[in-house]
C-alpha positions in Angstrom: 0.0 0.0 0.0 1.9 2.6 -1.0 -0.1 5.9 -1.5 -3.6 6.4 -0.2 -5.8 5.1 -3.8 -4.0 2.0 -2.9 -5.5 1.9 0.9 -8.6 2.7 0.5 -8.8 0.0 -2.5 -7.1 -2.6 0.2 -9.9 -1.2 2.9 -12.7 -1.7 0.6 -12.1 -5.2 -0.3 -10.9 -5.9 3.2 -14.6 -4.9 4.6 -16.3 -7.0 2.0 -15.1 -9.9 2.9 -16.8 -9.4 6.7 -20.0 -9.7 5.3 -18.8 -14.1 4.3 -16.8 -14.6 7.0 -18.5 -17.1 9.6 -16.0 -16.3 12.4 -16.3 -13.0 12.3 -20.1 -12.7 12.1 -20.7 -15.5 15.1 -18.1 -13.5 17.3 -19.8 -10.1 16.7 -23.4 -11.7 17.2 -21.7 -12.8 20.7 -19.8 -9.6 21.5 -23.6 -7.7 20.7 -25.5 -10.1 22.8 -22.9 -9.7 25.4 -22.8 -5.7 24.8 -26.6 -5.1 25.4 -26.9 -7.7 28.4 -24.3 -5.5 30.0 -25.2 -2.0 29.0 -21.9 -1.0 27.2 -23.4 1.5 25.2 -24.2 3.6 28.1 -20.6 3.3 29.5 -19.5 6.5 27.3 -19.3 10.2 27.2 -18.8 12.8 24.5 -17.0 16.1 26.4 -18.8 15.2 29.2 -22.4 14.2 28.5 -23.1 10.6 28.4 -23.7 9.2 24.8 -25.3 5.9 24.6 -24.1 5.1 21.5 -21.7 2.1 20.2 -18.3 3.9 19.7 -18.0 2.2 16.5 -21.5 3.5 15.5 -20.1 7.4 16.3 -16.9 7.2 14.3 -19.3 5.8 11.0 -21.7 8.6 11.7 -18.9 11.0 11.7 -17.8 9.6 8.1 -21.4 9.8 6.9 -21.3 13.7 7.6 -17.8 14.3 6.1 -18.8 12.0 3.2 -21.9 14.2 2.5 -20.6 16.8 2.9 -23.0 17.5 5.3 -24.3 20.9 7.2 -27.8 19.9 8.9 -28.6 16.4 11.2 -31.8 15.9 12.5 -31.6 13.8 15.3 -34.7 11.9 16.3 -34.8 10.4 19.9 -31.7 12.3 21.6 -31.9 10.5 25.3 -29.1 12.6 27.5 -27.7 15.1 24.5 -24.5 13.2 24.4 -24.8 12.2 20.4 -26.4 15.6 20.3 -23.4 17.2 21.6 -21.4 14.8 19.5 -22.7 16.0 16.0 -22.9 19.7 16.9 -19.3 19.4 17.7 -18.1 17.1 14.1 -20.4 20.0 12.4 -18.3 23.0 14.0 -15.1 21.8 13.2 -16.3 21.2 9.9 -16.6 25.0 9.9 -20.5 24.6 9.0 -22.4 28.2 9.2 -25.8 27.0 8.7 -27.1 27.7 12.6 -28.6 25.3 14.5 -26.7 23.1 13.2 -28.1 20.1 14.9 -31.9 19.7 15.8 -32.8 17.7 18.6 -36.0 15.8 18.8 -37.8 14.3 21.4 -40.9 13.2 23.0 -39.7 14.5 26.6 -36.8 16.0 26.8 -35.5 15.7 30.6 -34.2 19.2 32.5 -30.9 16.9 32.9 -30.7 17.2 29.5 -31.5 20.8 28.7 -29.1 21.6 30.9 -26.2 19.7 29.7 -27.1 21.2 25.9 -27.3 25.0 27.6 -24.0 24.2 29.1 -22.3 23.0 26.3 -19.6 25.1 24.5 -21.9 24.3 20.9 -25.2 25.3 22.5 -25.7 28.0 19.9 -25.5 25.3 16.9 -28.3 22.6 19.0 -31.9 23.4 18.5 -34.0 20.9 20.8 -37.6 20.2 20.2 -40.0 18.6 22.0 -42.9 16.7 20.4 -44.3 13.5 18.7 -41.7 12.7 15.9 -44.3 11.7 13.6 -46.8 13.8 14.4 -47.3 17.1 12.0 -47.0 19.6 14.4 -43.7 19.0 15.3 -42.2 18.3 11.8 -43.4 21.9 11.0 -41.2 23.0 14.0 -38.5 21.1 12.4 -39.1 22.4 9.1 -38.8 26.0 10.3 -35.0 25.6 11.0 -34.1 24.3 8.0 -33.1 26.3 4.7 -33.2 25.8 0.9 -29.6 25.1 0.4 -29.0 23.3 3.7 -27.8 19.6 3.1 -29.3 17.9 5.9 -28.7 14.3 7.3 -31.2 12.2 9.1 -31.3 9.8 12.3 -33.3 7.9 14.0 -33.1 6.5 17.0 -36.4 7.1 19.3 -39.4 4.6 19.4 -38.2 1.6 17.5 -41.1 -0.3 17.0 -41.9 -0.9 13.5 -45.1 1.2 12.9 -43.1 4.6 14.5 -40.1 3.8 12.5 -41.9 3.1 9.3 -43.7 6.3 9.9 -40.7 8.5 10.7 -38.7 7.0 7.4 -41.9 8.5 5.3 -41.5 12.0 6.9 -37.9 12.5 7.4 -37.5 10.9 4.2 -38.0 14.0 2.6 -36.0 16.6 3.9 -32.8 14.4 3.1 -31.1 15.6 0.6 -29.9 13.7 -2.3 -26.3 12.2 -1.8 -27.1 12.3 2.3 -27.7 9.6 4.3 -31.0 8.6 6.7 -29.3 6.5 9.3 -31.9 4.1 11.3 -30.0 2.9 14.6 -31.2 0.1 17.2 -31.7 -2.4 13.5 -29.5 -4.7 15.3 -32.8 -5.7 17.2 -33.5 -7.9 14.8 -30.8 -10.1 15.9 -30.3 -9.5 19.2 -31.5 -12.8 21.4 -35.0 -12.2 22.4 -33.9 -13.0 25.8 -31.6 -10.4 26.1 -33.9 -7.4 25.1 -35.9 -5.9 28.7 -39.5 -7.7 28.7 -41.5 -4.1 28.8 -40.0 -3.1 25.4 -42.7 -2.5 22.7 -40.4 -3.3 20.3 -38.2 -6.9 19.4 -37.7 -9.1 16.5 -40.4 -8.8 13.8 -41.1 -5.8 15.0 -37.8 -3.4 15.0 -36.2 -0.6 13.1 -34.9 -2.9 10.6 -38.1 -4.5 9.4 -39.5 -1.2 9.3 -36.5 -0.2 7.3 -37.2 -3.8 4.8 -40.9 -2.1 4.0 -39.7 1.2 3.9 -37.1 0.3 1.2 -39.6 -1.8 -1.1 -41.7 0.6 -1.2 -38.8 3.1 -2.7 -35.9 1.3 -4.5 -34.9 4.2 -6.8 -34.8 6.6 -3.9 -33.2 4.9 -1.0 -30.3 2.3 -0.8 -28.4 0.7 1.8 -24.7 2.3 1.7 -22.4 -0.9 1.1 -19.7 1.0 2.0 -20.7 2.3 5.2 -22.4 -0.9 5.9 -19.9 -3.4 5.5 -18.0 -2.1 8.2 -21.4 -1.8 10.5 -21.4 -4.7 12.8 -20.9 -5.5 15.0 -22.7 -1.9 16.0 -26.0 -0.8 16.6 -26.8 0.2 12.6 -26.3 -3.1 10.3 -28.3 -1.9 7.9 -29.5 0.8 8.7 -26.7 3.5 6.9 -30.0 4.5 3.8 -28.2 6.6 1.2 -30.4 9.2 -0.6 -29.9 8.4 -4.6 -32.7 11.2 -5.7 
């Protein structure tokens, strides 16, 4: 590998051959299963607010801005502000202008919350909402922030049962812009051991992000793909299949 074409050639077909190996899928179905019995995703921080994210799942994320070329993520379902903070902070060293830069949404967003966002040092490029995802009324708050030549990345990471997802893919879908990416997180419910998931969730195999995501994809081939290249490198993480790239 001698100049950077050639690595990112080798890196390609290095990732593709995850998606065939036995080894490596049986050993990152164990790590995941062992990962959410134990809570690791809520083991992490991002300049001091927790992030309850898979770090793995962040640094992809990260890539899907820079890739995009990004300016605009709509986060859907931001729990304690620490993927909030995360993005607002990849956006301003990006040197994006286009303020708020991030736009937090959320059925109840906690005072522990507001709080850490008002005391963050990119507070001025976070704009927090409080609503219904799906419902109209917030959407049109959402809306409002958002500007003609803004190139604006999705995610969506609140409810995950399939109905709320499914519905949330046919709004959002439309305010991502073509070459951008609608990233669905929590897919990896599907296979996750039943046993492993808490009891009083709504939400579990057959009924998860990712067979929302299956329907949503049917229903519009020529607009929305999974990203092979962001996807191959997915798992173990919180997003197999989830990483939708925007064709039109």
């Amino acid at each position: 590998m001698h100049n950077a074409e050639e690595f990112l050639s080798w890196r390609k077909e290095r990732a593709e051959e995850y998606e065939s190996d036995e080894k490596y899928l049986t050993s990152g179905k164990n790590w995941m299963n062992n990962a959410v019995r134990l809570d690791y995703s809520y083991m992490f921080e991002w300049l001091g607010i927790p992030v309850i994210q898979f770090p793995g799942d962040l640094l992809l994320i990260q890539e899907a801005i820079v890739t995009a070329r990004v300016d605009k993520v709509i986060e859907v379902g931001i729990a304690r502000g620490g993927t909030t903070n995360f993005l607002a902070s990849i956006l301003d060293l990006l040197g994006s202008t286009s303020f708020p830069n991030v736009i937090g949404v959320d059925v109840s967003i906690s005072k522990h919350t507001s709080e850490a966002i008002e005391n963050s040092k990119f507070k001025e490029r976070i704009e927090l909402v409080e609503g219904n995802s799906i419902s109209d009324s917030t959407f049109q708050k959402v809306m409002k922030h958002i500007n003609s030549n803004d190139r604006v990345m999705v995610i969506l990471d609140s409810n995950h049962t399939m109905s709320h997802v499914y519905n949330e893919l046919n709004l959002y879908s439309k305010i991502v812009t073509k070459g951008s990416y609608l990233i669905v997180m929590d897919t990896a419910i599907e296979y996750i051991d039943p046993n492993v998931i808490s009891k009083d969730k709504p939400w579990g195999r057959g009924n998860s992000p990712m067979t929302a995501v299956s329907r949503f994809l049917n229903e519009n081939p020529e607009v929305f793909v999974i990203d092979k290249k962001m996807d191959s490198r997915s798992f173990p993480g919180a997003a197999k299949g989830g990483f939708l790239l925007k064709l039109e």
